[in-house]
C-alpha positions in Angstrom: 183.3 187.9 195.7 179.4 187.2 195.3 177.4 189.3 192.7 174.2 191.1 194.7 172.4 189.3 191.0 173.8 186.0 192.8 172.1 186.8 196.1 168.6 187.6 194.0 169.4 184.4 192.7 169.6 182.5 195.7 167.0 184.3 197.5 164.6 183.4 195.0 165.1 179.5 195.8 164.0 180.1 199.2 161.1 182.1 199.6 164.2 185.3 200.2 164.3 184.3 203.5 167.1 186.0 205.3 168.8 186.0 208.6 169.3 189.6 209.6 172.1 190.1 212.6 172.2 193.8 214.7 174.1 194.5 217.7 172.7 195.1 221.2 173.6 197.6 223.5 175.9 194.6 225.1 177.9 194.2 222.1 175.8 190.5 221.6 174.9 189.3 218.2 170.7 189.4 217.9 169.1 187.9 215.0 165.8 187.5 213.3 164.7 185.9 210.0 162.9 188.5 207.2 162.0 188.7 203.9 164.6 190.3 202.0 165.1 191.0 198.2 167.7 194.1 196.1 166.2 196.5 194.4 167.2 200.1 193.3 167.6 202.9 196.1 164.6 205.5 195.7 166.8 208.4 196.3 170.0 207.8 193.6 168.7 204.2 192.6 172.0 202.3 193.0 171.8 199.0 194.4 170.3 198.0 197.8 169.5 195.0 199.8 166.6 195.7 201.6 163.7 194.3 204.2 160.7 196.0 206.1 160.7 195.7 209.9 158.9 197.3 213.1 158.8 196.8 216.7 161.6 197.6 218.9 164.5 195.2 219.2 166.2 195.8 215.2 165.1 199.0 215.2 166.5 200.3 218.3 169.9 198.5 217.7 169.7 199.9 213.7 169.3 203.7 214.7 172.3 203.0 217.5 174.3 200.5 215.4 173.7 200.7 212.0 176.6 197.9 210.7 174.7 195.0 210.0 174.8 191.6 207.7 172.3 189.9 206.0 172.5 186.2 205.2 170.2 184.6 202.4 170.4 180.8 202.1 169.0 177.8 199.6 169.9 174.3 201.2 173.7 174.4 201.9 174.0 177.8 199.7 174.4 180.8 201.4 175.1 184.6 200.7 176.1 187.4 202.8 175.9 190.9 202.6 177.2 193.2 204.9 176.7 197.0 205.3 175.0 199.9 207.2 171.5 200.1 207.8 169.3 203.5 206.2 165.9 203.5 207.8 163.0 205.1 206.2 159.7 205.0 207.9 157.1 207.1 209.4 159.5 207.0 212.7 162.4 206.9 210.6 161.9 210.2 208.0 163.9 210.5 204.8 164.8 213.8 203.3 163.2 213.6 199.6 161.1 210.9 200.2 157.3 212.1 201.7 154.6 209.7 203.1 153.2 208.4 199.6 157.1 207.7 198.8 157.7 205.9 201.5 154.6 204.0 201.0 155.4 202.8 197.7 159.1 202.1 199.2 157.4 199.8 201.4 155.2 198.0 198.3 158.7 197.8 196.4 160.9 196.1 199.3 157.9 193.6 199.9 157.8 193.3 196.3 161.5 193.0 195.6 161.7 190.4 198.6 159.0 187.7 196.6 156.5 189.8 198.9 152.7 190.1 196.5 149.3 191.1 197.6 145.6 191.1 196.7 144.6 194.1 198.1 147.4 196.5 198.2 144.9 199.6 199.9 144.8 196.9 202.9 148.6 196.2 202.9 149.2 200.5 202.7 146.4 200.2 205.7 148.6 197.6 208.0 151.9 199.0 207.2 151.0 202.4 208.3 149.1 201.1 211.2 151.9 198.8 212.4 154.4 201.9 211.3 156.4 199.5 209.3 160.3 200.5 208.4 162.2 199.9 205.3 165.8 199.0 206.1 168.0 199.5 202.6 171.5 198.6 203.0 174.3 199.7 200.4 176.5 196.4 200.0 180.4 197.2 201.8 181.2 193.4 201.5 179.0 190.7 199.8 180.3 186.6 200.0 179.4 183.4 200.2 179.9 180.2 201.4 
């Protein structure tokens, strides 16, 4: 069993570039490469693997479907964490967590995933405008290669 400190590790070799796979409506496999990174859930601050997203396709499969896996590589090294997808965004509300908590959610996933900025009004200004999810996902089953 891989350690989610392992997957940070390996993440950070690689930019945290991560291939996140959802289910469609058909019972297909659709997947897209993110940013991802672990950082402590806002609500009881256990352990979470976590990305930002918007648009349709993940989304719409996530709020259906919520099982999803997460696969960070370096070279021939990869990690795998699989789990069930929380969504909190201005589409996605969170009890607990109000619009300047889920913006600094969004500052500490893009953080956590390698993610930095020069301006971070600008970044608050294009996540909002783009209505930008966080996707935390509490580790069921975490492995590697």
């Amino acid at each position: 069993m891989t350690t989610l400190k392992e997957v940070v590790d390996l993440g950070r070799r690689d930019s945290f570039l991560a291939v996140v796979s959802t289910l469609r409506p058909d019972g297909t496999i659709q997947s897209s490469v993110v940013n991802a990174g672990v950082l402590p859930h806002p609500m009881d601050h256990g352990d979470v693997v976590a990305f930002v997203t918007y648009g349709k396709t993940k989304l719409a499969n996530l709020r259906v479907r919520p099982q999803l896996s997460i696969t960070l590589r370096a070279g021939w090294q990869g990690a795998t964490v699989e789990g069930r997808a929380e969504l909190i965004g201005p589409d996605d509300p969170h009890p607990g967590l109000d619009g300047e908590k889920i913006r600094t959610l969004l500052r500490d996933v893009f953080s956590a995933a390698g993610g930095t900025h020069d301006d971070w009004d600008a970044y608050d200004k294009e996540m909002a405008h783009q209505r930008r999810t966080a996707v935390l996902v509490r580790p069921t089953r975490v492995y590697s290669n």
